[in-house]
Wavefront OBJ file of the C-alpha trace (Angstrom):
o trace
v 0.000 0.000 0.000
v 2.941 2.809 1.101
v 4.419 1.602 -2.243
v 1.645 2.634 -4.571
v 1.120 5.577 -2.785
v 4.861 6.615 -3.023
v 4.752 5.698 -6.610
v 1.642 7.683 -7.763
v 3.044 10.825 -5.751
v 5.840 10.079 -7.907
v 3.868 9.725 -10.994
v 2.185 13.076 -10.230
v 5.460 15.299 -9.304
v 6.887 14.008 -12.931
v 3.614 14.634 -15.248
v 3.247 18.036 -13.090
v 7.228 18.853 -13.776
v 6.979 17.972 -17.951
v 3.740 20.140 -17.840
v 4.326 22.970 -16.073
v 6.917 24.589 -18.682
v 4.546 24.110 -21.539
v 1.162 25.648 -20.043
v -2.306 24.627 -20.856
v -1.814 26.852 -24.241
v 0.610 24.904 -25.174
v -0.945 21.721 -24.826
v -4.230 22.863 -26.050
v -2.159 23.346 -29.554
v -0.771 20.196 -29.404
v -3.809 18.380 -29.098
v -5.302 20.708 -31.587
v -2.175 19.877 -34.425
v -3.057 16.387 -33.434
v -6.767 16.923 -34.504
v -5.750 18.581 -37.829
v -3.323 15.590 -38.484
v -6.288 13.603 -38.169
v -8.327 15.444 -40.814
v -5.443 15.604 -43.194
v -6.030 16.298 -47.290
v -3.030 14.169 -48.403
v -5.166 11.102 -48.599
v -6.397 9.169 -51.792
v -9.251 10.707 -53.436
v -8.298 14.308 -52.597
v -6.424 16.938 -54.549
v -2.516 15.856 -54.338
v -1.523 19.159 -52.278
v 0.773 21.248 -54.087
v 4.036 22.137 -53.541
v 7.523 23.455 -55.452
v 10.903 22.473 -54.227
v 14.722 22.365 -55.552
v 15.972 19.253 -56.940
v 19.908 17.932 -56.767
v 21.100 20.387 -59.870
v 19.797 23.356 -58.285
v 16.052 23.433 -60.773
v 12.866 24.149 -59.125
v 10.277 21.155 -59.664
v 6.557 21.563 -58.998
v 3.999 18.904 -58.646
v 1.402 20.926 -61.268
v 3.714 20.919 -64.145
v 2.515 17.134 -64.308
v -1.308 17.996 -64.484
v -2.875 16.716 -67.266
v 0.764 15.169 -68.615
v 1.786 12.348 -66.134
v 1.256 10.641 -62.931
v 3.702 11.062 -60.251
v 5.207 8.745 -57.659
v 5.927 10.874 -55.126
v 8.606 8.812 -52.357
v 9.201 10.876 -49.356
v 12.825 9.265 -47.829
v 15.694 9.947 -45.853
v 19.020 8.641 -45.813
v 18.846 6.605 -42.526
v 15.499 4.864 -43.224
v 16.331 1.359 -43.470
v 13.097 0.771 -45.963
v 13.459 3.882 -47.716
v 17.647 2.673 -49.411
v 15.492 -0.751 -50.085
v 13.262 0.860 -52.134
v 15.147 2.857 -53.911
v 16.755 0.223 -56.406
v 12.878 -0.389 -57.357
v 11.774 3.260 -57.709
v 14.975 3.520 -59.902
v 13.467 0.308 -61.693
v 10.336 2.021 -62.156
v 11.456 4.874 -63.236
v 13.162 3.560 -66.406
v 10.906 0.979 -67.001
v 7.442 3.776 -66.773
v 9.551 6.939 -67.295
v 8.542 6.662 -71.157
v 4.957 5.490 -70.921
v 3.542 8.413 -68.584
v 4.946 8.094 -64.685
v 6.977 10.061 -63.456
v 9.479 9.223 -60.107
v 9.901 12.163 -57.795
v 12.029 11.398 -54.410
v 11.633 13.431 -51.859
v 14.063 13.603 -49.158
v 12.941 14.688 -45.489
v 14.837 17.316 -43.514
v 18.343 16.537 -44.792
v 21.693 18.089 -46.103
v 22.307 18.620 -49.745
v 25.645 18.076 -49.146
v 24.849 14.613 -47.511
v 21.812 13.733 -49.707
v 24.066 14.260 -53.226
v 26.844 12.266 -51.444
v 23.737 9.547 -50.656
v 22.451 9.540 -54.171
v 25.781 9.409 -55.781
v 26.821 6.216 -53.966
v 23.812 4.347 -54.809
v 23.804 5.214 -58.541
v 19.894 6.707 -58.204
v 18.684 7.914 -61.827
v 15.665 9.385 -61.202
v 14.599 12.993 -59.122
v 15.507 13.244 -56.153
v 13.775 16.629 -54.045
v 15.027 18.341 -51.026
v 12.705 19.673 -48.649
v 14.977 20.677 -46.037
v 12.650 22.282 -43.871
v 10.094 19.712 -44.048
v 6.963 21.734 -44.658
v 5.774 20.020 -47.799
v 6.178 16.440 -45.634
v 4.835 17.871 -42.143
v 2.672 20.524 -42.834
v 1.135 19.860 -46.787
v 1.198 15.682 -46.546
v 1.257 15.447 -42.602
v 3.431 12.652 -42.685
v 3.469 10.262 -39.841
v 6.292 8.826 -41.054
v 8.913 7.695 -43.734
v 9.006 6.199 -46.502
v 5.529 7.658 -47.401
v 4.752 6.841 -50.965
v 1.727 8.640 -52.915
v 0.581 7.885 -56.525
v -1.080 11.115 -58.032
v -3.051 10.911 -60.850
v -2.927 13.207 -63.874
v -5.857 14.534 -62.972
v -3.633 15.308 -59.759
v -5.866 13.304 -57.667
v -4.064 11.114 -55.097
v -5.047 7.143 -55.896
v -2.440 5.346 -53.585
v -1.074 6.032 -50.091
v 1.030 3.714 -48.520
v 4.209 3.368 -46.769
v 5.780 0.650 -48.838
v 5.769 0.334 -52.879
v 2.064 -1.240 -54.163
v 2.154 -5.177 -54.574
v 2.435 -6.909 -57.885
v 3.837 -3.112 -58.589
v 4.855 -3.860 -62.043
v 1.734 -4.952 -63.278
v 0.049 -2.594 -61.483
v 1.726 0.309 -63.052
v 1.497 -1.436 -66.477
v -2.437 -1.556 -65.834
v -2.521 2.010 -65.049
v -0.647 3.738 -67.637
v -2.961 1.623 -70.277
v -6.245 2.725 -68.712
v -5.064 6.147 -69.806
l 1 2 3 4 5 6 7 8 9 10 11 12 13 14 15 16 17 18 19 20 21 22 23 24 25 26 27 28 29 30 31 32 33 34 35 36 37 38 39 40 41 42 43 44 45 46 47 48 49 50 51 52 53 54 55 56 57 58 59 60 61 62 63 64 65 66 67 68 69 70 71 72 73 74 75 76 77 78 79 80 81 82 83 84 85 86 87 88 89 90 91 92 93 94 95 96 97 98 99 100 101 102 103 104 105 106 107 108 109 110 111 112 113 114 115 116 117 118 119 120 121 122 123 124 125 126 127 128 129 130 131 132 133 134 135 136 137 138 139 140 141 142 143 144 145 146 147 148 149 150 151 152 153 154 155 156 157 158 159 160 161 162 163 164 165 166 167 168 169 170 171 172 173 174 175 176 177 178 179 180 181 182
């Protein structure tokens, strides 16, 4: 009995201590970013949200130059995500195998270094796009990622029609079904 006591005392000095800095404000907009996360846009059947960033040769790319033209596999990745480097042999894959016939690879590395993303990229011989949002807004706050890799295929329409965090199954037939649809 003294020992439950002594431990929820404890329990309540500690949650009091890692509140008290933060205020009820505080808090209140956590729980509120939480809320919005769970009401996000980035999900399939909505408008892909749009965004422009700089790619490894120093070019701007935006997501609406490929309305109406191509569909876009968008892979958001960073260099120490174990599942991210696996995938990235297949995107490549992908890429020259659907580049021609209407899809288009973009990579989009999370949060990182140029410097240390080129040196990444280099070393694993990847062909196609590779994006830097260094800041992480179009990941956090336009796609409200929950984690990496997060992989989105956008149609031309620019309507999101997969979201997933690995590549889709049976991938190459997939794809192959897709671009004929169109």
């Amino acid at each position: 009995m003294k020992n439950t006591a002594t431990a929820a005392v404890i329990l309540a000095v500690l949650i009091t201590a890692l509140l008290a800095p933060h205020g009820c404000a505080k808090i209140r907009g956590m729980i509120q970013r939480e809320r919005k996360d769970v009401r996000r846009d980035a999900r399939v059947g909505h408008p892909a949200p749009l965004f422009t960033l700089r790619d490894l040769e120093g070019g701007e790319v935006a997501l609406r130059d490929f309305r109406g033209k191509k569909f876009v596999f968008l892979s958001f990745w960073a260099t120490w995500c174990a599942s991210c480097r696996e995938e990235m042999p297949v995107l490549d894959r992908i890429h020259e195998k659907f580049g021609r016939k209407g899809l288009v690879v973009l990579g989009v590395n999370v949060q990182e270094s140029e410097k240390k993303v080129k040196s990444f990229i280099k070393k694993l011989g990847v062909k196609y796009p590779i994006l830097l949002d260094g800041d992480g807004k179009v990941a956090n706050l336009s796609y409200h990622l929950y984690g990496i890799p997060a992989n989105f295929i956008i149609n031309r329409e620019g309507v999101i029609i997969y979201e997933g965090a690995s590549i889709p199954e049976n991938h190459e037939r997939y794809f192959e079904r897709l671009l004929e649809e169109e």
